[in-house]
Residue frames as qw, qx, qy, qz and C-alpha x, y, z in Angstrom:
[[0.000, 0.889, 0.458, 0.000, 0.00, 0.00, 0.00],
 [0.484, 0.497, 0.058, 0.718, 1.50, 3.17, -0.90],
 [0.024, -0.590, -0.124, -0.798, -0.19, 5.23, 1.48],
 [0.222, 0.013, -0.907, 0.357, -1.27, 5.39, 4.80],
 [0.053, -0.479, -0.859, -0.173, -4.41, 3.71, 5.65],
 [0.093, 0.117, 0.204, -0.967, -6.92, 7.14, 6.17],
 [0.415, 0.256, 0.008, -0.873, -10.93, 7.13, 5.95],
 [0.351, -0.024, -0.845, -0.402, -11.52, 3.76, 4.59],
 [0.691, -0.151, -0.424, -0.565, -14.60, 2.17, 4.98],
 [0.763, -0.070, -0.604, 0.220, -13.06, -1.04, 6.94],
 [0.287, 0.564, -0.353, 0.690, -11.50, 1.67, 9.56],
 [0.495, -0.503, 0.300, -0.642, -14.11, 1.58, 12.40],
 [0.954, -0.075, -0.085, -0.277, -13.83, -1.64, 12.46],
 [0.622, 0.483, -0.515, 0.339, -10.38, -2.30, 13.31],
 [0.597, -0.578, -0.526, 0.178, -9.26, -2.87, 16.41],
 [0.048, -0.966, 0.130, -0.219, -8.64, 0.82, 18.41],
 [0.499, 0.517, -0.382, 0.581, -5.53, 2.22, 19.27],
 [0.598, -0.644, -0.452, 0.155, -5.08, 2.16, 22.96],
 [0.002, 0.760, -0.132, 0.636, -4.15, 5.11, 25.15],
 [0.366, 0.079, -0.834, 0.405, -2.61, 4.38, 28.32],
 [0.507, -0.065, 0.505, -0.696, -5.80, 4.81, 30.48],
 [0.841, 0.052, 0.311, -0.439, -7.56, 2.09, 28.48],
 [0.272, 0.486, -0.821, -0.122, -4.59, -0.70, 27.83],
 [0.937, 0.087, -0.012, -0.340, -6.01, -4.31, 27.14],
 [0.620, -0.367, 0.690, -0.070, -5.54, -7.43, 26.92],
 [0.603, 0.520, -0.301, -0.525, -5.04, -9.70, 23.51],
 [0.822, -0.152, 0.547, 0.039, -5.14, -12.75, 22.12],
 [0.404, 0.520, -0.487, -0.574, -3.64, -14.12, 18.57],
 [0.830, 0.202, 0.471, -0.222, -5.60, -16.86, 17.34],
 [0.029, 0.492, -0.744, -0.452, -2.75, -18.66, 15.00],
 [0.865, 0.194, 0.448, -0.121, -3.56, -20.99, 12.14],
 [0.192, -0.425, 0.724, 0.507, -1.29, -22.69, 9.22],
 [0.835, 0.469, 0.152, -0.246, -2.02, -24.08, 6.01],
 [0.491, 0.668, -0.559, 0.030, 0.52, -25.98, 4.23],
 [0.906, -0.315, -0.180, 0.217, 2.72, -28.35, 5.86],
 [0.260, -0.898, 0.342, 0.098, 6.45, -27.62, 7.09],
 [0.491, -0.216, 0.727, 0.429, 8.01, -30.40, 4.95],
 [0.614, 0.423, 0.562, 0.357, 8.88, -30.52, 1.16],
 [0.300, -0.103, 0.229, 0.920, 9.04, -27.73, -1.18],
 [0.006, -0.699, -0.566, -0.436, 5.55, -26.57, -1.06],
 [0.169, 0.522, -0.240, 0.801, 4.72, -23.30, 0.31],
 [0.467, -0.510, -0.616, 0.377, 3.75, -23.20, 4.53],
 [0.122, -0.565, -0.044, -0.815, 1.87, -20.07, 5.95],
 [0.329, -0.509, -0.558, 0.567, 1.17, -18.97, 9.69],
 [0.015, 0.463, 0.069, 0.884, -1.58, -16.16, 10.41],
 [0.177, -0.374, -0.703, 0.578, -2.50, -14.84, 13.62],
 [0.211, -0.722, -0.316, -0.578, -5.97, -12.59, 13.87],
 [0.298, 0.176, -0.472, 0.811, -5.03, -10.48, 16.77],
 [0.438, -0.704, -0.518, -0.210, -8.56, -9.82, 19.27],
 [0.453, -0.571, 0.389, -0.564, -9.17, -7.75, 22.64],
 [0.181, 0.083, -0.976, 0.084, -9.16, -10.64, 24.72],
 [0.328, 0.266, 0.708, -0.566, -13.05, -9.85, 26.43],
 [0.558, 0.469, -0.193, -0.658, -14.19, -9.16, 22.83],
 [0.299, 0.455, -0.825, -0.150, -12.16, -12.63, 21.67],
 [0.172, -0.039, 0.911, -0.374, -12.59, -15.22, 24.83],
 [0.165, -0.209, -0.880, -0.394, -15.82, -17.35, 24.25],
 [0.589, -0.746, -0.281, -0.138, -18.07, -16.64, 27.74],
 [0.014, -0.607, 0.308, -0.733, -17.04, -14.86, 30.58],
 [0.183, 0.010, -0.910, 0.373, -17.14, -15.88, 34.00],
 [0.632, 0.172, 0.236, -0.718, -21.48, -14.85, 33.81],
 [0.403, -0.019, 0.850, 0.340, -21.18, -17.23, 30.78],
 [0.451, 0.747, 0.192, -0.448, -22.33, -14.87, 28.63],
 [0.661, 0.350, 0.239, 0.619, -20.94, -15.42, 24.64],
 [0.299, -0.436, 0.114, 0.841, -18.80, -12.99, 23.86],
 [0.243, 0.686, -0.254, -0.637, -19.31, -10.10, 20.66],
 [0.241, 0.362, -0.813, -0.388, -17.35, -12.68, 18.58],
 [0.250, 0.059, 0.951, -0.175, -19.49, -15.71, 19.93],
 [0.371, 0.629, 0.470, -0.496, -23.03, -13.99, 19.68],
 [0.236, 0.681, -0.346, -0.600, -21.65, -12.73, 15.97],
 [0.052, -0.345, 0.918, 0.188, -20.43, -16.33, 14.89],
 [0.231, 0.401, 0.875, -0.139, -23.82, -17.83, 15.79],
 [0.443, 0.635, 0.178, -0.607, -25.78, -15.27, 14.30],
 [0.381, 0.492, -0.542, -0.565, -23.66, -15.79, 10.81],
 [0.069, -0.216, 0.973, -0.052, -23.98, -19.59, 11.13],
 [0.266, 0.332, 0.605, -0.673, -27.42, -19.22, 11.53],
 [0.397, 0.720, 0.092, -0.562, -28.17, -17.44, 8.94],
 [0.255, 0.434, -0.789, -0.351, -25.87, -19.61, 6.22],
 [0.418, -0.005, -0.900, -0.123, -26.30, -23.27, 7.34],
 [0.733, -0.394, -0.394, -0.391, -29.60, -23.17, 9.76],
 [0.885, -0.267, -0.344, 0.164, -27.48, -23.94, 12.46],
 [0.016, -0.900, 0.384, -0.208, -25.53, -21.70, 15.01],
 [0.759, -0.451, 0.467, 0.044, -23.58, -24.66, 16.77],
 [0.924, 0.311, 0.126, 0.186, -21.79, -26.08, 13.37],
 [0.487, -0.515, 0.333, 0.622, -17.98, -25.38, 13.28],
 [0.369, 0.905, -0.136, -0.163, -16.66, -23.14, 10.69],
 [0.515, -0.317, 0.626, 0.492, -13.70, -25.02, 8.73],
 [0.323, 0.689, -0.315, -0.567, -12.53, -24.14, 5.63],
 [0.247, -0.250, 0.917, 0.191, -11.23, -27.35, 4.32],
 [0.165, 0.227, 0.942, 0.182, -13.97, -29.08, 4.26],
 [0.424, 0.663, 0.363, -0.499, -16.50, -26.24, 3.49],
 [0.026, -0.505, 0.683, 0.528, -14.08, -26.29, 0.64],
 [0.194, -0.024, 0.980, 0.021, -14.87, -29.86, -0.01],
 [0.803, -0.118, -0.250, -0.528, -18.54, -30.10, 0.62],
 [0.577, 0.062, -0.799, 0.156, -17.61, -32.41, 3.17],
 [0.613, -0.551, -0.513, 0.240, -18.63, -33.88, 6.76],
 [0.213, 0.542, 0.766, -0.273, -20.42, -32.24, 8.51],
 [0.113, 0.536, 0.006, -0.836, -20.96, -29.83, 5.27],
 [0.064, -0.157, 0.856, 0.488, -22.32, -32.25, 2.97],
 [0.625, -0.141, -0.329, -0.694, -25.50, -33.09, 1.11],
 [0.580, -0.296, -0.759, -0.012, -25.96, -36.22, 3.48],
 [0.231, -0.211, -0.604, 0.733, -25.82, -33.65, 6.42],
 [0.133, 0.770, 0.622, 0.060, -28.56, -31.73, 4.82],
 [0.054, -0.699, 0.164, 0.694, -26.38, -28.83, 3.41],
 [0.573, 0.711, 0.397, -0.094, -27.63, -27.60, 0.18],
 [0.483, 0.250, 0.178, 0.820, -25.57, -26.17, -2.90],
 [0.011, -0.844, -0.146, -0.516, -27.78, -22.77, -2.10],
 [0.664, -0.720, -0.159, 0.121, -26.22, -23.00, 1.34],
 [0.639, -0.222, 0.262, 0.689, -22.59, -23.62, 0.49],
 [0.350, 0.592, 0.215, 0.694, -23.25, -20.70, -2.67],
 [0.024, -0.880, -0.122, -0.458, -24.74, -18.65, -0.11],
 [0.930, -0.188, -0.138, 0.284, -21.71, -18.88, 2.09],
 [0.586, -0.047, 0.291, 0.755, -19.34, -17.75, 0.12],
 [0.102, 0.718, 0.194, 0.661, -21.28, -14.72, -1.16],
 [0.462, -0.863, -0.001, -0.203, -21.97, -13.39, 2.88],
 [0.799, -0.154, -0.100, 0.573, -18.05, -14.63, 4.04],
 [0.467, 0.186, -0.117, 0.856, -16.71, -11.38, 3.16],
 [0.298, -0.698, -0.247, -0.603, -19.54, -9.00, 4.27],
 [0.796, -0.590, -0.126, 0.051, -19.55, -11.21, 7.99],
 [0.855, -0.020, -0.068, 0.514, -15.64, -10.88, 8.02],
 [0.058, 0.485, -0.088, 0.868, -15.36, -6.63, 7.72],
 [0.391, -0.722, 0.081, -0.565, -17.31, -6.66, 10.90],
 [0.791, -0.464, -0.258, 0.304, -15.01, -8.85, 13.30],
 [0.191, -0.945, 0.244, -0.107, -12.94, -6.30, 15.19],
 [0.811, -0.333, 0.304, 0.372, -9.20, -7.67, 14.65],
 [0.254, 0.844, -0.370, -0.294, -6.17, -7.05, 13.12],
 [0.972, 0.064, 0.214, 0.074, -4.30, -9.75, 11.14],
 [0.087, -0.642, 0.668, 0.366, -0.46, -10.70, 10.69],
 [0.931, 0.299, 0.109, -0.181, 0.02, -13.34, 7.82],
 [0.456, -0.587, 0.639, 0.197, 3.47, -15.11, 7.34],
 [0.944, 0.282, 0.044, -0.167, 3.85, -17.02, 3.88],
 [0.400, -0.708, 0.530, 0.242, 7.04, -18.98, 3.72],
 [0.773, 0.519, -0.349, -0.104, 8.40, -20.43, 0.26],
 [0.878, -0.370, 0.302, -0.017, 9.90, -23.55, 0.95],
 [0.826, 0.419, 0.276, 0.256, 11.58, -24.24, -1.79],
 [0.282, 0.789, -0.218, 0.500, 13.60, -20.78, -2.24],
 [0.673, -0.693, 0.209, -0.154, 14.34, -21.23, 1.21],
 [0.835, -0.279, 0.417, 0.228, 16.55, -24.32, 0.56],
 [0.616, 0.624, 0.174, 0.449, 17.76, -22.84, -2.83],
 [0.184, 0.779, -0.098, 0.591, 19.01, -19.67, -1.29],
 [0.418, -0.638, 0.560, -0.323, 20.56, -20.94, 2.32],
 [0.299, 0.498, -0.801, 0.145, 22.96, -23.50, 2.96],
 [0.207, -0.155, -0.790, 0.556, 21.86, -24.46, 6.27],
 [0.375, -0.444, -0.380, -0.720, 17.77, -23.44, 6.39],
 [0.136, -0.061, 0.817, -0.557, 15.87, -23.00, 9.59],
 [0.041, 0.325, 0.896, 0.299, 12.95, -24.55, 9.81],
 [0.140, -0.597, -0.542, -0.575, 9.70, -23.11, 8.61],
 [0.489, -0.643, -0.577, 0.114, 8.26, -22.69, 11.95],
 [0.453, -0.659, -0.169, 0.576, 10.67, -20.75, 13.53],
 [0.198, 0.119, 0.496, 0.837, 10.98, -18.87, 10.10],
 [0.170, -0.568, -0.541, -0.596, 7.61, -18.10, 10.07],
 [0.454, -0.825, -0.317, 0.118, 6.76, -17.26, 14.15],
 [0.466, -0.292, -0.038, 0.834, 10.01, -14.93, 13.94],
 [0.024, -0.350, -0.413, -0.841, 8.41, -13.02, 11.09],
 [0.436, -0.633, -0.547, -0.332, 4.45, -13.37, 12.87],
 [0.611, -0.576, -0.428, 0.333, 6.09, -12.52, 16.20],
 [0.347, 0.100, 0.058, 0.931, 7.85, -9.42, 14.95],
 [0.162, -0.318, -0.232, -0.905, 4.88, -7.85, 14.04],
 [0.582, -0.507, -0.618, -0.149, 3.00, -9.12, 16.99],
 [0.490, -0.384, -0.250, 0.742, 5.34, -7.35, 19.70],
 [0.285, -0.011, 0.130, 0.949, 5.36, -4.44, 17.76],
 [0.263, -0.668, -0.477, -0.507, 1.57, -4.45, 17.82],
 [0.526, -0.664, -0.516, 0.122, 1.12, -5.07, 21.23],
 [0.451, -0.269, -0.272, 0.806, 3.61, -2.08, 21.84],
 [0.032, -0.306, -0.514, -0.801, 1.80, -0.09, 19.48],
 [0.461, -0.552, -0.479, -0.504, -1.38, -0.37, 21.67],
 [0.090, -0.426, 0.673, -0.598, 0.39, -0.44, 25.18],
 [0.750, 0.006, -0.621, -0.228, -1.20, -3.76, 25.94],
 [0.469, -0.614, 0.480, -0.416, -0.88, -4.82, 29.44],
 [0.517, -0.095, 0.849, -0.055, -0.54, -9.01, 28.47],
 [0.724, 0.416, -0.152, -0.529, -1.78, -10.78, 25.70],
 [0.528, -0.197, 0.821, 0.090, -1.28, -15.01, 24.76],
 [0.483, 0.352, -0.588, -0.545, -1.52, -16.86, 21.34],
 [0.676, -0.010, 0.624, -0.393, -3.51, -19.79, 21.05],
 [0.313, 0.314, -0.736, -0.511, -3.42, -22.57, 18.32],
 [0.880, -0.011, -0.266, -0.394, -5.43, -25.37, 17.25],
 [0.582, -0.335, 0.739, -0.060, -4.23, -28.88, 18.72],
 [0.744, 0.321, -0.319, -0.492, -2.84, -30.82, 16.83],
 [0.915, -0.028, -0.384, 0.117, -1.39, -34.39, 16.80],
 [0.605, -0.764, 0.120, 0.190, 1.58, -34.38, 19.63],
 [0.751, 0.214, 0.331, 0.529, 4.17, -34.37, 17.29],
 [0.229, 0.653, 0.200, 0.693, 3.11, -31.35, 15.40],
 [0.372, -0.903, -0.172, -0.126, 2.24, -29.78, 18.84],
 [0.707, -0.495, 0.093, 0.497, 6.00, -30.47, 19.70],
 [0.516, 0.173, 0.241, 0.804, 7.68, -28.63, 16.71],
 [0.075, -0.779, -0.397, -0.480, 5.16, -25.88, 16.51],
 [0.728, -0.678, 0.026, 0.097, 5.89, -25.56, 20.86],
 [0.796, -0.107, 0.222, 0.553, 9.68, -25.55, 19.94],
 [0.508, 0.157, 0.191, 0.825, 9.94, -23.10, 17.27],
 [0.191, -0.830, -0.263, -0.452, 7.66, -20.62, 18.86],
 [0.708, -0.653, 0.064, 0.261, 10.07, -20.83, 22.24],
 [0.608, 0.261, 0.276, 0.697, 12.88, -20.48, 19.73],
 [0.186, 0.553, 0.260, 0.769, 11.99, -17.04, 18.93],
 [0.320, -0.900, -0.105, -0.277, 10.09, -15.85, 22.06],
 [0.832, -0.379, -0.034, 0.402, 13.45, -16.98, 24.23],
 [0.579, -0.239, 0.399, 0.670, 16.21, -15.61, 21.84],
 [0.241, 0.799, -0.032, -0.550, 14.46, -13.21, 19.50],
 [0.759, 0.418, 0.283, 0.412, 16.23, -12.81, 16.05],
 [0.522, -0.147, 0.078, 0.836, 18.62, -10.15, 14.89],
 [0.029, -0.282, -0.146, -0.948, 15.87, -8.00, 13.86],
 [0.665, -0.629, -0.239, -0.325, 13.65, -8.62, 17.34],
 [0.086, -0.325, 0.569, -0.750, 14.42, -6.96, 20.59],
 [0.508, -0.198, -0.808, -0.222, 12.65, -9.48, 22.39],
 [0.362, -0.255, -0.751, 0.489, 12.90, -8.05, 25.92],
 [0.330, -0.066, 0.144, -0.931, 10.19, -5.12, 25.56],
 [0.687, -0.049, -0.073, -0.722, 7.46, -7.02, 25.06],
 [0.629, -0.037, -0.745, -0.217, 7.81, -10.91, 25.59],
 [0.005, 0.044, 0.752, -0.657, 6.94, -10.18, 29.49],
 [0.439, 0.019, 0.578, -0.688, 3.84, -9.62, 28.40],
 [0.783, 0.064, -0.551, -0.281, 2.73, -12.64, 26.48],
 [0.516, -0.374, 0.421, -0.645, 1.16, -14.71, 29.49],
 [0.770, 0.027, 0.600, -0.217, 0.20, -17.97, 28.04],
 [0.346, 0.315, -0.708, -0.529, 1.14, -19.90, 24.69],
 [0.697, 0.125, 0.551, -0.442, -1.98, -22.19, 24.29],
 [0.173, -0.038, -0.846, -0.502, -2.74, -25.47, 22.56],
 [0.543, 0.080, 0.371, -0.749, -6.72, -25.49, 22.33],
 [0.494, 0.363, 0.778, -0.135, -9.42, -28.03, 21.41],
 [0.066, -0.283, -0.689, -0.665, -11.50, -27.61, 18.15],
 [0.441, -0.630, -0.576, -0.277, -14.37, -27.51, 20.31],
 [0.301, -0.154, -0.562, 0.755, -12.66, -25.42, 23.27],
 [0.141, -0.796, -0.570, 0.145, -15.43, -23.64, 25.35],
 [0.184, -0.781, 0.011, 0.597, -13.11, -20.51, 25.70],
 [0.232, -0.331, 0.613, 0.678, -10.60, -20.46, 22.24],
 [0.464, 0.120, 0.791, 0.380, -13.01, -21.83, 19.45],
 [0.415, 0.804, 0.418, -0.083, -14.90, -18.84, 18.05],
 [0.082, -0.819, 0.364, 0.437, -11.29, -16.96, 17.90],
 [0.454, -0.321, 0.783, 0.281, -9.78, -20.12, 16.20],
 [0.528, 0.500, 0.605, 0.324, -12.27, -20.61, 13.39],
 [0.340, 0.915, 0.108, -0.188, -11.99, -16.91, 12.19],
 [0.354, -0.534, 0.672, 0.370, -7.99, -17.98, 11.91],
 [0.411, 0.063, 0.861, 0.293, -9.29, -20.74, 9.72],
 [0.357, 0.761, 0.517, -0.162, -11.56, -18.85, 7.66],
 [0.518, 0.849, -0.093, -0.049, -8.88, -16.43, 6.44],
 [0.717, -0.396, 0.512, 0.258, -5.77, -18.37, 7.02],
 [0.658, 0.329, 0.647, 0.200, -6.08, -20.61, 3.75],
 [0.421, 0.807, 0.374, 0.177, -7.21, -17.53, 1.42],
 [0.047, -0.946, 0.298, 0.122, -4.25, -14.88, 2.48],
 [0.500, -0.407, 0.631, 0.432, -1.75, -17.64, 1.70],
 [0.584, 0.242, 0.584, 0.509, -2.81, -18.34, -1.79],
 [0.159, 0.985, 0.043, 0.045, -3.93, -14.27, -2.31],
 [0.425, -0.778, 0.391, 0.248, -0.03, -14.00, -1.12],
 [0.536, -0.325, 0.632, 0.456, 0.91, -16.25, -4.10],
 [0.421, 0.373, -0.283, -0.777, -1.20, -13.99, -6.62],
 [0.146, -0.219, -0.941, -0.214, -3.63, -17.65, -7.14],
 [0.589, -0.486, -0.323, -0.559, -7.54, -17.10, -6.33],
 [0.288, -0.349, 0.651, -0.609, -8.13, -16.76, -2.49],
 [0.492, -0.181, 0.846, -0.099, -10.38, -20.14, -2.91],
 [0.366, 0.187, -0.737, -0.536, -11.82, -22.77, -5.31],
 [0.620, 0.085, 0.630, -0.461, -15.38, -24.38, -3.42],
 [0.464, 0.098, 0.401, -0.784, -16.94, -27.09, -4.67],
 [0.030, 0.693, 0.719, 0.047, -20.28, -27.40, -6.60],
 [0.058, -0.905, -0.192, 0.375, -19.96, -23.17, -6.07],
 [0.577, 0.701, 0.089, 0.410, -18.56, -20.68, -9.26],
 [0.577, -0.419, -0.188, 0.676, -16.41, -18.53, -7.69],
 [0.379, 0.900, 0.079, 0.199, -15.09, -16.11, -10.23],
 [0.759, 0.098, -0.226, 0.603, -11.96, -14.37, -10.02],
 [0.183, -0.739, 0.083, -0.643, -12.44, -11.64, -7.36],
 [0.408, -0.007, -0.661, 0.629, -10.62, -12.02, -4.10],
 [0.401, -0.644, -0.344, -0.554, -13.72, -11.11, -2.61],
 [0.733, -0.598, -0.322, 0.048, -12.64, -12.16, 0.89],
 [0.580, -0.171, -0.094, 0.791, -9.01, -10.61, 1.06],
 [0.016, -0.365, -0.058, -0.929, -10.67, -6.81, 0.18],
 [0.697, -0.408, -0.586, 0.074, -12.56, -7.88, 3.13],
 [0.822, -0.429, -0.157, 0.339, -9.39, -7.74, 5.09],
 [0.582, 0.533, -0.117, 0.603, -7.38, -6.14, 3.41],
 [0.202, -0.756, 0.204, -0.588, -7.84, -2.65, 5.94],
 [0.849, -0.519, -0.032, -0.097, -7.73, -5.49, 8.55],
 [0.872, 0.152, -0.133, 0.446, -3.69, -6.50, 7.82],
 [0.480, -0.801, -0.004, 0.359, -1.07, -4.95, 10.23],
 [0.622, 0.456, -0.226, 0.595, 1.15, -2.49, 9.11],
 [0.405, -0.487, -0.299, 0.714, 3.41, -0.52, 12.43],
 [0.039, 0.939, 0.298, -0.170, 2.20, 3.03, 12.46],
 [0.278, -0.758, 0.281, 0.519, 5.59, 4.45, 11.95],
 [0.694, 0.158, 0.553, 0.432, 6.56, 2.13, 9.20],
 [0.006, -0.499, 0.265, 0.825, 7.95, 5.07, 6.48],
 [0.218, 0.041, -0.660, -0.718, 6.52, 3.23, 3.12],
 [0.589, 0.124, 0.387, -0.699, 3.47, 1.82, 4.77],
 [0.616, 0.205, -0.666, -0.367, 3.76, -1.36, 2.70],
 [0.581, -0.484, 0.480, -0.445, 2.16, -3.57, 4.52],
 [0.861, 0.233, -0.439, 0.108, 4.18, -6.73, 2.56],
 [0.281, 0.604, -0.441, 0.602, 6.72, -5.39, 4.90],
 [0.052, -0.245, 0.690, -0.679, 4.81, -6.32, 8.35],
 [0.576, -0.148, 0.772, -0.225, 1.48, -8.34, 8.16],
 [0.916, 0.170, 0.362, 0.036, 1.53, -10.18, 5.01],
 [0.117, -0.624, 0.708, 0.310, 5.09, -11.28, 4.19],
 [0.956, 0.287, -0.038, 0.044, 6.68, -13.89, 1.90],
 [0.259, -0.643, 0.707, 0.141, 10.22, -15.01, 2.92],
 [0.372, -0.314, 0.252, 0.836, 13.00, -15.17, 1.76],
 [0.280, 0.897, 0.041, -0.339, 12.62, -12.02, -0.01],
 [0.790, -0.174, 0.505, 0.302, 14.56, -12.66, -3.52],
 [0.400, 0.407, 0.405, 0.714, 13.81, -10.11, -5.80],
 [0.101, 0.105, 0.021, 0.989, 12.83, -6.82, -6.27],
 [0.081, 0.504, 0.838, -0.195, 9.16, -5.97, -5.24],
 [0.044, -0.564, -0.614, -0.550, 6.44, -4.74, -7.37],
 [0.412, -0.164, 0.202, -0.873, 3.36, -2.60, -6.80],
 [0.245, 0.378, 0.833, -0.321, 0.92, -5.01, -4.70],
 [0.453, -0.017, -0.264, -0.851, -2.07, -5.37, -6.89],
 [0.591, -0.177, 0.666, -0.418, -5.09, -7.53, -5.34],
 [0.729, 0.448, -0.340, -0.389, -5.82, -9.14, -8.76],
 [0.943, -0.192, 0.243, 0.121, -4.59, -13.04, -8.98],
 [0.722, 0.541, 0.132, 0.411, -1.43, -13.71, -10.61],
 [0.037, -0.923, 0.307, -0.228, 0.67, -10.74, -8.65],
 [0.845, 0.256, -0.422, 0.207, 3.92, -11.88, -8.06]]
């Protein structure tokens, strides 16, 4: 972006700048797509929340903003506010989003038309990390792995939020997955919050990150933050490799990144940042190997 962000449309809807009489709490609700082996490409994006706006029920056990929102869109798509929100398999038309579950092609069409409308009104800010695997090992001897490649990048611009907003604490929460993946994932996120990198001053801000959480699918507190991870996870990596943000289905798309101009106003750039490009702080692509264009949202940008 050439400019910096002023008047847009998306603006009230971001999440406010704090002032030190009213410094919060946050959460980043991380999700990947890709894998961390081979030479395909592997993405990590956190959606950054208030935490009382974020957190599922409260200790009344009222739903939160985001809950009461989630069920309302759920509702109003598939008849059903209780049905988890995964991409994959809305992707698919699969379990539990299939025609044997009694989800209709007008359901799954109308879906994907209301996704981007329901998405400009969640109050977050999003960092997106896309790591080329493959240039990686072409263009270092001795590569580190993805993970800690990608949470050095996601964690840069996560400190620098939370300083940004004088934050008082804030924890990151991921999906669970097998114990394996929970161990590398747990590894190269300690990697970076321990020992920084050479362009993170880790000791302003990693006092206040409070908790690093693995959550259920179905957690009572984590799981309305965690599907909006998975909802634009998937589509900022392949908008990040200029390819249509998705391909449902049984449903036409077209070729309008309807869900990343969504977001777009939603993606973190630091307030100082001099060119306001916000490739530059939340949605990267590493290793950086050539010269960089003008960002256009069109597919097919390189």
């Amino acid at each position: 972006m050439a400019t910096p962000k002023s008047n847009s449309r998306h603006e009230s809807k971001m999440i406010p700048r704090a002032s030190n009489n009213t410094a919060k709490k946050y959460v980043m609700f991380v999700d990947e797509t890709g894998t961390p082996k081979g030479n395909t490409q592997f993405n990590l994006t956190g959606v950054l929340m208030e935490y009382k706006y974020a957190i599922d029920s409260d200790e009344t056990g009222e739903p939160s903003p985001l809950r009461k929102r989630l069920m309302e869109f759920k509702s109003s798509v598939f008849e059903d506010p209780h049905i988890p929100l995964h991409l994959k398999e809305i992707l698919k038309a699969e379990h539990p989003y299939g025609k044997e579950d009694g989800i209709t092609i007008d359901m799954l069409r109308h879906f994907w038309v209301a996704l981007p409308d329901f998405l400009i009104d969640i109050d977050c800010t999003i960092v997106s990390v896309e790591v080329d695997k493959q240039k990686l090992q072409e263009f270092y001897s001795t590569p580190k792995d993805p993970y800690v490649v990608a949470f050095a990048h996601l964690m840069k611009s996560f400190y620098a939020f939370l300083e940004e907003t004088e934050a008082t604490s804030a924890r990151v929460v991921l999906e669970s997955r097998d114990d394996y993946q929970n161990l590398l994932i747990q590894k190269a996120f300690f990697d970076i919050f321990n020992s920084g990198t050479v362009h993170l001053d880790v000791e302003k801000s990693r006092q206040k990150i409070k908790g690093f959480i693995f959550a259920e699918k179905d957690s009572d507190l984590y799981q309305s933050g965690l599907e909006i991870a998975d909802l634009v996870c998937l589509p900022l990596s392949r908008v990040r490799r200029g390819v249509i943000e998705v391909k449902p289905r049984f449903v036409h798309y077209g070729d309008e990144n309807r869900i990343f101009k969504a977001i777009k106003e939603k993606i973190y750039i630091r307030r100082d940042s001099p060119d306001q490009d916000f490739r530059n702080w939340g949605f990267k692509k590493v290793p950086i190997t050539k010269k960089r264009r003008e960002w256009s949202d069109t597919p097919w940008n390189g």
